[in-house]
C-alpha positions in Angstrom: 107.4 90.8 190.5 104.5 92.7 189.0 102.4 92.3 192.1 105.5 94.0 194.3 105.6 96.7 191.7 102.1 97.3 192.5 101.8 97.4 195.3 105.2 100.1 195.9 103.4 102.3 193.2 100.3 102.3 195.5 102.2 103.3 198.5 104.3 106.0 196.4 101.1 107.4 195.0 99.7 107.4 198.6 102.8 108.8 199.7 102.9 111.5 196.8 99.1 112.6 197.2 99.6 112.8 201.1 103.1 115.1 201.1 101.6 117.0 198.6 98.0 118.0 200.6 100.9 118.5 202.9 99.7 115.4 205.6 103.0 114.5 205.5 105.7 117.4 205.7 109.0 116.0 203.7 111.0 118.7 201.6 110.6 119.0 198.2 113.1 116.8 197.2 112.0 114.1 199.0 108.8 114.3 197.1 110.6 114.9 193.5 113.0 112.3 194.4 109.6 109.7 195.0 107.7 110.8 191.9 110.8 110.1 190.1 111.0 107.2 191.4 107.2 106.1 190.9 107.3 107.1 187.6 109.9 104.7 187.1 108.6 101.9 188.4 105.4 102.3 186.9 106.4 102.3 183.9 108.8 98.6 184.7 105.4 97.6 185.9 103.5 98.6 182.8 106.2 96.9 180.7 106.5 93.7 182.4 102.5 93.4 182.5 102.3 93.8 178.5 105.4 91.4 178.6 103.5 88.8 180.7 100.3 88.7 178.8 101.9 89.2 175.4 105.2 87.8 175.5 
C-alpha cells in the first residue's frame, strides 16, 4: 500500500509540475482538484510509513 501511494504521488507531482509549466493544458480546477488530492495522499503515505516502521 505504501509503495502504490508512492508511486500515484510521483505521477501527481509530475502531473502538477507539468500543468503548471503549462506542458499539459487542463483548467484550473483540474490542477486544484490534483494537488488536493496529492496532498492527501501524501500525507496517508507519510502516516502509514511512520506506522510501518514504528507501529
Amino acid at each position: 500500500m505504501i509503495l502504490i501511494l508512492g508511486i500515484l504521488n510521483m505521477l501527481l507531482i509530475l502531473f502538477q509540475i507539468s500543468s503548471g509549466l503549462r506542458w499539459i493544458k487542463v483548467p484550473f480546477g483540474v490542477h486544484k482538484k490534483t494537488g488536493s488530492v496529492l496532498v492527501f495522499s501524501a500525507a496517508l503515505h507519510g502516516l502509514l510509513a511512520i506506522y510501518a516502521n514504528y507501529g
